[in-house]
NUZA-154381 format. One line per field, with one value per residue (C-alpha): x, y, z; residue in three letters. Coordinates in steps of 0.5 Angstrom, whole numbers, m for minus. Example, Ala and Ser with C-alpha at 12.3 -4.5 7.8 and 13.67 -1.06 7.14 Angstrom:
<recs>
X <- 25 / 27
Y <- m9 / m2
Z <- 16 / 14
r <- ALA / SER
</recs>
This chain:
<recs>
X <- 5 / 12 / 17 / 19 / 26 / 31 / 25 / 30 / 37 / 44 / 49 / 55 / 51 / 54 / 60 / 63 / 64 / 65 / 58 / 54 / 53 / 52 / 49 / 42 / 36 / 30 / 24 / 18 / 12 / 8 / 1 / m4 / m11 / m11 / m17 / m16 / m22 / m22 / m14 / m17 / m23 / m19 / m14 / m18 / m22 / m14 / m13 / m7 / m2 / 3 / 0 / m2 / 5 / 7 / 2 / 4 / 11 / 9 / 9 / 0 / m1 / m7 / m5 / m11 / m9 / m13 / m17 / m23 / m25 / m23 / m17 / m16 / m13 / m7 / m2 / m3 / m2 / 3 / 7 / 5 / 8 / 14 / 15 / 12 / 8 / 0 / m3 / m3 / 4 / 6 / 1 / 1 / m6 / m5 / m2 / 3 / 5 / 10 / 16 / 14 / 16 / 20 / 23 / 27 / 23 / 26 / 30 / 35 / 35 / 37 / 42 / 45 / 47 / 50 / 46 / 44 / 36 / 32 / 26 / 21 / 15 / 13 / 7 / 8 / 15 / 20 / 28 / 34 / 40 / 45 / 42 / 46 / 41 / 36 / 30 / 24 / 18 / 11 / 8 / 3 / 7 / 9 / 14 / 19 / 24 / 28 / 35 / 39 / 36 / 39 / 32 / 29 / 26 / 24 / 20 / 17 / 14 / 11 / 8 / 5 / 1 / m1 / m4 / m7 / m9 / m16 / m15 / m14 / m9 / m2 / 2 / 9 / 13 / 15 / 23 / 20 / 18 / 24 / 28 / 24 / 25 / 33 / 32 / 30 / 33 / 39 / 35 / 33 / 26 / 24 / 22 / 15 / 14 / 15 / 11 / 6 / 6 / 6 / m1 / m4 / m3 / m6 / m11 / m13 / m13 / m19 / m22 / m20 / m19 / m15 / m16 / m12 / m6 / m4 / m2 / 4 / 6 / 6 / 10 / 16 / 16 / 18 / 24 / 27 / 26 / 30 / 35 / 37 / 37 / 41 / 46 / 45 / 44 / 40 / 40 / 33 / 28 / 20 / 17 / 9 / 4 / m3 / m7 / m11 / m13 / m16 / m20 / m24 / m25 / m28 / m30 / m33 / m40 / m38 / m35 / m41 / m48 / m53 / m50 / m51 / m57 / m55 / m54 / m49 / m51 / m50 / m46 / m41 / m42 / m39 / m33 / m32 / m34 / m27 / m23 / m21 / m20 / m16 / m11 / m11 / m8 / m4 / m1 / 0 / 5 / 9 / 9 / 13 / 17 / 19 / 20 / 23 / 28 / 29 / 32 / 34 / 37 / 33 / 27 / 20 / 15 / 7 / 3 / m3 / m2 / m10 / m15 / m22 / m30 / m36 / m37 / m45 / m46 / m47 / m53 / m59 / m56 / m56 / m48 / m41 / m38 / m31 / m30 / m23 / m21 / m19 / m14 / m12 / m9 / m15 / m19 / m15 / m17 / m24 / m24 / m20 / m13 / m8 / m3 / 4 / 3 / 4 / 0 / 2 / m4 / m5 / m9 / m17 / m19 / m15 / m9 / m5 / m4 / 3 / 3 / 10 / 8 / 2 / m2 / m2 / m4 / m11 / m13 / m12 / m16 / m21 / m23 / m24 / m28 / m33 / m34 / m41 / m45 / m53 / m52 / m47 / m39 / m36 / m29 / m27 / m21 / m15 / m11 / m3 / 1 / 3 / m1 / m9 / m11 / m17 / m21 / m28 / m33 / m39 / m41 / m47 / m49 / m49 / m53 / m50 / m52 / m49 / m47 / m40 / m40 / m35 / m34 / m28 / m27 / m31 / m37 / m39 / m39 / m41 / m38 / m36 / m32 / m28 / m29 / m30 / m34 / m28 / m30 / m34 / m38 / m34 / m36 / m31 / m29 / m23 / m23 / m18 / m15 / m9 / m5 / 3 / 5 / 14 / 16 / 23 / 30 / 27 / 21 / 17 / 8 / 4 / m3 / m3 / m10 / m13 / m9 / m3 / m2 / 1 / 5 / 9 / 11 / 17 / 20 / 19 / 22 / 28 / 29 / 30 / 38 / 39 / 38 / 34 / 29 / 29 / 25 / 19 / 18 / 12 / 10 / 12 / 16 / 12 / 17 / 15 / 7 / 9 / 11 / 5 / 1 / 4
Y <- m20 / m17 / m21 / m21 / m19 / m15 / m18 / m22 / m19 / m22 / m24 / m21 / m14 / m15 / m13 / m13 / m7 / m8 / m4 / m10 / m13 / m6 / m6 / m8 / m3 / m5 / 0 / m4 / 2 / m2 / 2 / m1 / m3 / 2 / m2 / m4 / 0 / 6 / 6 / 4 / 10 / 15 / 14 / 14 / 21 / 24 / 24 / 20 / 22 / 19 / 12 / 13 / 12 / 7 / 3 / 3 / 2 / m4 / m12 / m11 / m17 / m19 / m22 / m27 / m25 / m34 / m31 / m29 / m26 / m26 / m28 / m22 / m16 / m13 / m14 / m22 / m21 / m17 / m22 / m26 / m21 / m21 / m29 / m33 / m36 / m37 / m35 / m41 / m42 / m37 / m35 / m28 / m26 / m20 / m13 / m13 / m20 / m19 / m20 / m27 / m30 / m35 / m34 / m30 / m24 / m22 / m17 / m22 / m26 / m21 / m18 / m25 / m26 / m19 / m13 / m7 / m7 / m1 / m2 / 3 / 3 / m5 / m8 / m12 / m14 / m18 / m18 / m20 / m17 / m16 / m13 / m10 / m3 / 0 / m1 / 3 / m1 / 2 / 6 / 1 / m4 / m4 / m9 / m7 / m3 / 2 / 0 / 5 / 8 / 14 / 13 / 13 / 20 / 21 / 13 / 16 / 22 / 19 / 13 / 17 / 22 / 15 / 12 / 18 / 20 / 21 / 24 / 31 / 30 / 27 / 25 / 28 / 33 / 39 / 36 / 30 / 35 / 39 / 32 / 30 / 37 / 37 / 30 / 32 / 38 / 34 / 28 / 31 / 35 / 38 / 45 / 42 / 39 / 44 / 48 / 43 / 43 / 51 / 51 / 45 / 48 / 53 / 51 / 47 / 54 / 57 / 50 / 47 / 39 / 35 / 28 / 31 / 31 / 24 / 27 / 30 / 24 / 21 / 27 / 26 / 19 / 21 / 25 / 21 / 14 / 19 / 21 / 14 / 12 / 17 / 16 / 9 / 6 / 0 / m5 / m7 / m2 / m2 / 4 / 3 / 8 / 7 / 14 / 12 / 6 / 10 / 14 / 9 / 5 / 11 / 15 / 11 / 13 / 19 / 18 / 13 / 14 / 12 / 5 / 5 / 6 / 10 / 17 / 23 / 29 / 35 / 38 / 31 / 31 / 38 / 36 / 28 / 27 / 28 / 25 / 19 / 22 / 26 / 21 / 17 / 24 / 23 / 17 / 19 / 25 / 19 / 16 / 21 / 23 / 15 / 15 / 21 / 18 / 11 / 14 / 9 / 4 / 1 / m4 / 0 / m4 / m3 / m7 / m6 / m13 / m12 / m8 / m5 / m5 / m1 / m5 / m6 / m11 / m7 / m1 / m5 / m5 / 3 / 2 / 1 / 6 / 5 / 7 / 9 / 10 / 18 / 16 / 8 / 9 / 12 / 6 / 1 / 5 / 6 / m2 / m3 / m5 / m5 / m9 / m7 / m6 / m2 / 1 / 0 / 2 / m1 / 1 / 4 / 2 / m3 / m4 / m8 / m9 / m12 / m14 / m18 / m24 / m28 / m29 / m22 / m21 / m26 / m21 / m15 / m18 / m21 / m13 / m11 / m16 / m13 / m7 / m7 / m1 / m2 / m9 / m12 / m13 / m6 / m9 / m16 / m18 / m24 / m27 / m26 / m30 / m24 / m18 / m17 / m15 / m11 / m6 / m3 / m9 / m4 / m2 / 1 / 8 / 10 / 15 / 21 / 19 / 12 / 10 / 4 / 1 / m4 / m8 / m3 / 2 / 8 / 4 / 8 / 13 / 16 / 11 / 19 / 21 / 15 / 15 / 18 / 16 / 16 / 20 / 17 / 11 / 4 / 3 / 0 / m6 / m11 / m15 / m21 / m17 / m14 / m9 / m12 / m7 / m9 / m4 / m5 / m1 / m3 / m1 / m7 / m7 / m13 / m14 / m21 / m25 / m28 / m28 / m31 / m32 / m27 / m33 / m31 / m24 / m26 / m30 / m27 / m20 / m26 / m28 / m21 / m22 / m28 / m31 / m37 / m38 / m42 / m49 / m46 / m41 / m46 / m40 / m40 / m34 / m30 / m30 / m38 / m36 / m31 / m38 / m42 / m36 / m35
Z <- m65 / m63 / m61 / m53 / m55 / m50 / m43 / m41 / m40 / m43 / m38 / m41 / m40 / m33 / m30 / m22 / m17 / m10 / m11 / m14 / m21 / m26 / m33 / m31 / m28 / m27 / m23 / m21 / m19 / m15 / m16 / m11 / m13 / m21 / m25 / m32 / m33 / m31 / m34 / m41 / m39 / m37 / m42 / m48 / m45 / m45 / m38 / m38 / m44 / m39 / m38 / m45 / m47 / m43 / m45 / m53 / m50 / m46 / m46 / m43 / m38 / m33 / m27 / m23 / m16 / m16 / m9 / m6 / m1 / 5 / 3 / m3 / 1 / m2 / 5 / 3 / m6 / m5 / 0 / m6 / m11 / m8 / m6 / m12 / m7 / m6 / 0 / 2 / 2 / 5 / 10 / 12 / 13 / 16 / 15 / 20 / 19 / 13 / 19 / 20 / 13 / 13 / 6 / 2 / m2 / m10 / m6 / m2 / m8 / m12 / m6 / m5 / m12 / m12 / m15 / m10 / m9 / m6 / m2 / m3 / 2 / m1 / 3 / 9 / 8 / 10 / 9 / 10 / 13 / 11 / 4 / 0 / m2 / 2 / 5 / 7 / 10 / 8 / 14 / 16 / 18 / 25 / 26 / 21 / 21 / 15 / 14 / 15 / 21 / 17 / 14 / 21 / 22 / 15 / 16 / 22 / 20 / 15 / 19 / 24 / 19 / 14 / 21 / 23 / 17 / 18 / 26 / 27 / 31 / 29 / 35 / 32 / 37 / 33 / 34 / 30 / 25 / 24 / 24 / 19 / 15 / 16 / 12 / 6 / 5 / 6 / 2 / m5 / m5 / m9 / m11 / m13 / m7 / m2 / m7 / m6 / 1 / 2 / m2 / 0 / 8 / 5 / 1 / 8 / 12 / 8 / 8 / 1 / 1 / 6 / 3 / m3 / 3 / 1 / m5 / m2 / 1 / m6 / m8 / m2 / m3 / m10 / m8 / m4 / m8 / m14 / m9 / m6 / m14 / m16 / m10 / m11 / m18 / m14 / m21 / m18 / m14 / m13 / m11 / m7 / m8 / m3 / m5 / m10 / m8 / m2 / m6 / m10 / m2 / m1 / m7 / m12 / m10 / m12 / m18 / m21 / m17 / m22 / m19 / m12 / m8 / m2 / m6 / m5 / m2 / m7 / m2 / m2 / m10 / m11 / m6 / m9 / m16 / m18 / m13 / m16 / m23 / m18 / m16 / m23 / m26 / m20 / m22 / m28 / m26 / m23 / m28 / m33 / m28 / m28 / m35 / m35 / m28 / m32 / m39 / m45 / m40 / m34 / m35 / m32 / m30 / m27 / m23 / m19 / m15 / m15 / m17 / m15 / m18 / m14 / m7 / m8 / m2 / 4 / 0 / 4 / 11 / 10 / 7 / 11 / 16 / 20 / 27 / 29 / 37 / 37 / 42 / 43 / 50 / 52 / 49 / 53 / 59 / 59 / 58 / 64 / 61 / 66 / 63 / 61 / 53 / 47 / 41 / 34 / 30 / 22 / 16 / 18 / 25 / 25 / 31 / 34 / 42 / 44 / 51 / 55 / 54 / 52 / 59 / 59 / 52 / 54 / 59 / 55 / 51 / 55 / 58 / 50 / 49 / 54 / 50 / 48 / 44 / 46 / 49 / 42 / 42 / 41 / 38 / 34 / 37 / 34 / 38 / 36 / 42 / 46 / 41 / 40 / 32 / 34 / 31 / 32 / 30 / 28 / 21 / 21 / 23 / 30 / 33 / 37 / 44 / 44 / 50 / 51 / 57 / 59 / 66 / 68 / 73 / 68 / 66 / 60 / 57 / 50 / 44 / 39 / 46 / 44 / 38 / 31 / 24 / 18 / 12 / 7 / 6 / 4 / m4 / m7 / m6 / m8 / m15 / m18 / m23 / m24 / m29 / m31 / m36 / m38 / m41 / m43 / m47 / m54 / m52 / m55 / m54 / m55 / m51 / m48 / m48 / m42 / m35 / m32 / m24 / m19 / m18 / m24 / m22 / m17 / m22 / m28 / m24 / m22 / m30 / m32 / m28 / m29 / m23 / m22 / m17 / m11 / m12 / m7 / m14 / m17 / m22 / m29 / m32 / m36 / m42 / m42 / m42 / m48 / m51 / m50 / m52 / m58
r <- UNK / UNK / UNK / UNK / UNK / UNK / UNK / UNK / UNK / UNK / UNK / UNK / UNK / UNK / UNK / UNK / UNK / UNK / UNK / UNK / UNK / UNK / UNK / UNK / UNK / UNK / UNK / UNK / UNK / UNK / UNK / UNK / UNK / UNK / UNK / UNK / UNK / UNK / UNK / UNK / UNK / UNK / UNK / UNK / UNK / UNK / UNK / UNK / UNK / UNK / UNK / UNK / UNK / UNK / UNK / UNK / UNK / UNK / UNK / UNK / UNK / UNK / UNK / UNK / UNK / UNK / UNK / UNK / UNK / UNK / UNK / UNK / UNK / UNK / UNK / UNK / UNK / UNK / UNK / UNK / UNK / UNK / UNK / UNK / UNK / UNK / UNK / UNK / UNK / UNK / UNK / UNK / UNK / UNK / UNK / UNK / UNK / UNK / UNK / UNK / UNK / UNK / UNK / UNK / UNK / UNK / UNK / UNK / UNK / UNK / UNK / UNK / UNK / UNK / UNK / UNK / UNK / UNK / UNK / UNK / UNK / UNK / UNK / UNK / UNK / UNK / UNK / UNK / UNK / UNK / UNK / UNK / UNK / UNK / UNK / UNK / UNK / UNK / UNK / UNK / UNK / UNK / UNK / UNK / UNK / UNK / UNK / UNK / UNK / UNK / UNK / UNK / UNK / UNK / UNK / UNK / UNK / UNK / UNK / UNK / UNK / UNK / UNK / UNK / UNK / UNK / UNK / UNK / UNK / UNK / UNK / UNK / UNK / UNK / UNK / UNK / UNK / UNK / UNK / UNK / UNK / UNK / UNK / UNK / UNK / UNK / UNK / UNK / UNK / UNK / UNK / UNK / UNK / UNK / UNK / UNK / UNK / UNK / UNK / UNK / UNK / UNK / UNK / UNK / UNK / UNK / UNK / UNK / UNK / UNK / UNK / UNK / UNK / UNK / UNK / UNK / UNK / UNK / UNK / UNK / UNK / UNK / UNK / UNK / UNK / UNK / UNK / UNK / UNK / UNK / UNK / UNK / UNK / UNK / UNK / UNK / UNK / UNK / UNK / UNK / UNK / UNK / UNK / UNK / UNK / UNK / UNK / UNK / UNK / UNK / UNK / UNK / UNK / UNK / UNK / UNK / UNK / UNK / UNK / UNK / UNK / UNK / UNK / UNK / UNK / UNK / UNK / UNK / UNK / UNK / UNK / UNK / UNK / UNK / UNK / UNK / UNK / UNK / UNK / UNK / UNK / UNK / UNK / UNK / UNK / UNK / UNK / UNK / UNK / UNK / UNK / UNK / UNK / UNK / UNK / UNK / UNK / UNK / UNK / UNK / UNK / UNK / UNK / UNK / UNK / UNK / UNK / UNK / UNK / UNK / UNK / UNK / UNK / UNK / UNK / UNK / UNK / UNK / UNK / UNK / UNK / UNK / UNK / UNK / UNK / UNK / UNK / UNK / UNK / UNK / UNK / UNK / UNK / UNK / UNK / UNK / UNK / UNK / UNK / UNK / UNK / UNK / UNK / UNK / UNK / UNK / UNK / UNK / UNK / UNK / UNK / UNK / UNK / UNK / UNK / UNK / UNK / UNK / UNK / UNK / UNK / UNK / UNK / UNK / UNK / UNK / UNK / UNK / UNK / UNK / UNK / UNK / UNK / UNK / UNK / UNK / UNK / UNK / UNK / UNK / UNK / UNK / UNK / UNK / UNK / UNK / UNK / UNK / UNK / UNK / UNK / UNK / UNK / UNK / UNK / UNK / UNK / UNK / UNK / UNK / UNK / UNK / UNK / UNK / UNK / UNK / UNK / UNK / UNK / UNK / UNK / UNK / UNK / UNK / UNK / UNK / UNK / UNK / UNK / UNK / UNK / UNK / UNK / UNK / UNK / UNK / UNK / UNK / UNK / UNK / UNK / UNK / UNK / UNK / UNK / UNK / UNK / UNK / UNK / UNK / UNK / UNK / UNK / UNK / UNK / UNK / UNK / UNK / UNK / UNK / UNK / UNK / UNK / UNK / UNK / UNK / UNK / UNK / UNK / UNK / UNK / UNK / UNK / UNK / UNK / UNK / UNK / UNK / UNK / UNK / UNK / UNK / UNK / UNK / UNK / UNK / UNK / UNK / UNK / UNK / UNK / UNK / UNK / UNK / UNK / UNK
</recs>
């Protein structure tokens, strides 16, 4: 077995700078929800030559997620991830909710003892001012914010078409779209993304494939994480991609129907087949473009967080469908929602109600809950001091003529006025199992047996620049299991 040599990094590589700590780069690519499986079989079909290479170049580990559901979602392992605490610890149970940590993540670790750091859309996190980088929030969660606010039209672009991905309309003013352009002209994109956009608006026009839309985010995100590294040189930075998790949510029927008992059309075949293959090929890209970015120097690390299997569960109930208000405020209308608030969608159908205080925070809540369809609750709804948590509650298939009613002024009205099926049927669902691929300048491979706990991520991420974990990190380093397994 290969020797771990060059995984944790010598101190005298470093120097200081007013800039930081120099002589260590480490980029980790946060893949959310890739499976093993279908890496291994899309891989061993030539569809990944970049994975492929990565892979033979790697130290391969399994990380256990140690969760069940309703606790293996990816907004709590990656606060995991990023804090070496369990769910347990930590807390955060909803997306949104990263802001509330009481802890400091590997980013202000590292930013305290001297590197620049650069965040590049992680989930549901949290940071520390002052931090010497940047840091750019991932789109769903509501209660944080980039820093710089130079980052602030290009953040807002891209959170208001990943909330309102699955809607027709996407409530950005054409001053907000052309900030949004003068920021990446000014912030390095690239001829191959402005060609992307150019055919796939086009593509769109004559009917082609919106849900390939994500992509184009992918490829912008890209862009300005390569910009901001360049300009930077952060010593640690991560980089979060959702699109393909996405697809196996929403396509692993498609791309396996002989294991599901509810069938695709062949109209749903011809247009879905291939779509998760679609996104693996396009994370494949992305990695080329990482390896090619992080040269002979840098420290290039995959990991998936956890993963996904064919979601099963649901085919006798007739499947899993989500409902999404076409406008929220119209929603909080209907139901009679007088009290001053805001609306801050998430992930799904899912959104947040922030009301002044928490008195009016009950009653909010109180009118949503009156929302019924055929006599049953409409919504679930959590209280969260003065916000709600809230989405539609209903899963099944909802007939054309559904009447909402509610105990405010309107009374009802039909539920598709208010709201609108997301596409497809739900038929993938979460699994433990996560991917850890450290690729080091040696270029080293070994495959490790078993799994190790995704506590060790953070740090392990720590060791790499010598900088020793705080006493509220329990997990051992994977350097250490590499001891124990040999």
């Amino acid at each position: 077995m290969a020797r771990f040599r060059g995984f944790v990094y010598n101190a005298n590589m470093r120097d200081s700078s007013k800039s930081g700590k120099v002589g260590s780069k480490v980029i980790f690519l946060e893949f959310n929800e890739l499976c093993p499986e279908l890496i291994a079989r899309f891989i061993g079909q030539g569809h990944l030559p970049n994975f492929a290479r990565m892979r033979n170049e790697s130290f391969i580990y399994t990380t256990d997620a140690g969760e069940r559901p309703p606790n293996l979602e990816p907004w709590i392992q990656w606060v995991t991830v990023h804090t070496g605490l369990t769910f347990q610890e930590h807390g955060i149970y909803n997306l949104g909710d990263g802001p509330k940590l009481d802890v400091k993540c590997v980013w202000d670790l590292l930013s305290d003892a001297g590197y620049r750091v650069g965040v590049c859309g992680s989930m549901n996190i949290c940071y520390q001012l002052p931090i010497n980088g940047y840091v750019l929030p991932d789109p769903w969660t509501s209660g944080s914010k980039p820093y710089p606010d130079s980052l602030l039209d290009y953040y807002k672009f891209v959170q208001g078409h990943v909330q309102e991905y699955t809607n027709d309309h996407v409530p950005l003013s054409a001053a907000d779209n052309l900030r949004f352009l003068t920021f990446m002209v000014g912030h390095g994109m690239s001829f191959n993304t402005a060609s992307s956009i150019v055919r796939q608006l086009a593509s769109e026009r004559v009917g082609g494939d919106r849900w390939k839309r994500a992509a184009i985010l992918d490829k912008l995100q890209f862009d300005v994480f390569k910009f901001q590294y360049q300009k930077l040189a952060p010593n640690f930075s991560t980089f979060f991609l959702n699109s393909t998790a996405h697809l196996q949510h929403m396509y692993w029927r498609n791309m396996e129907p002989e294991l599901f008992t509810l069938k695709p059309t062949a109209e749903e075949q011809a247009t879905y087949a291939q779509a998760i293959l679609f996104g693996y090929q396009q994370m494949d890209e992305m990695v080329g473009r990482f390896l090619d970015l992080a040269g002979s120097d840098a420290t290039l690390i995959f990991s998936t967080a956890l993963s996904q299997q064919p979601c099963l569960i649901y085919e006798e109930g007739g499947g899993k469908r989500a409902y999404r208000p076409r406008d929220f405020e119209k929603l909080i209308a209907f139901a009679g929602v007088t009290e001053k608030h805001t609306i801050a969608p998430v992930m799904a159908e899912q959104f947040y109600v922030h009301c002044e205080n928490e008195a009016d925070a009950r009653a909010a809540e109180a009118k949503m809950a009156a929302l019924r369809v055929n006599g049953e609750p409409a919504m679930w709804l959590t209280p969260q001091g003065p916000s709600v948590f809230a989405g539609c509650v209903i899963h099944s298939d909802v007939a054309e003529d559904a009447i909402l009613t509610t105990e405010g002024p309107q009374k009802n009205a039909k539920f598709f006025d208010l709201f609108y099926s997301m596409e497809g049927m739900k038929s993938g669902m979460h699994h433990p199992d996560g991917m850890f691929w450290v690729r080091t300048p040696e270029r080293d491979h070994a495959e490790f047996p078993g799994a190790v706990p995704l506590t060790s991520v953070a740090p392990t991420l720590l060791s790499l620049f010598d900088v020793t974990p705080p006493a509220y990190m329990k997990g051992a380093t994977l350097d250490e299991f590499r001891k124990v397994l040999n």
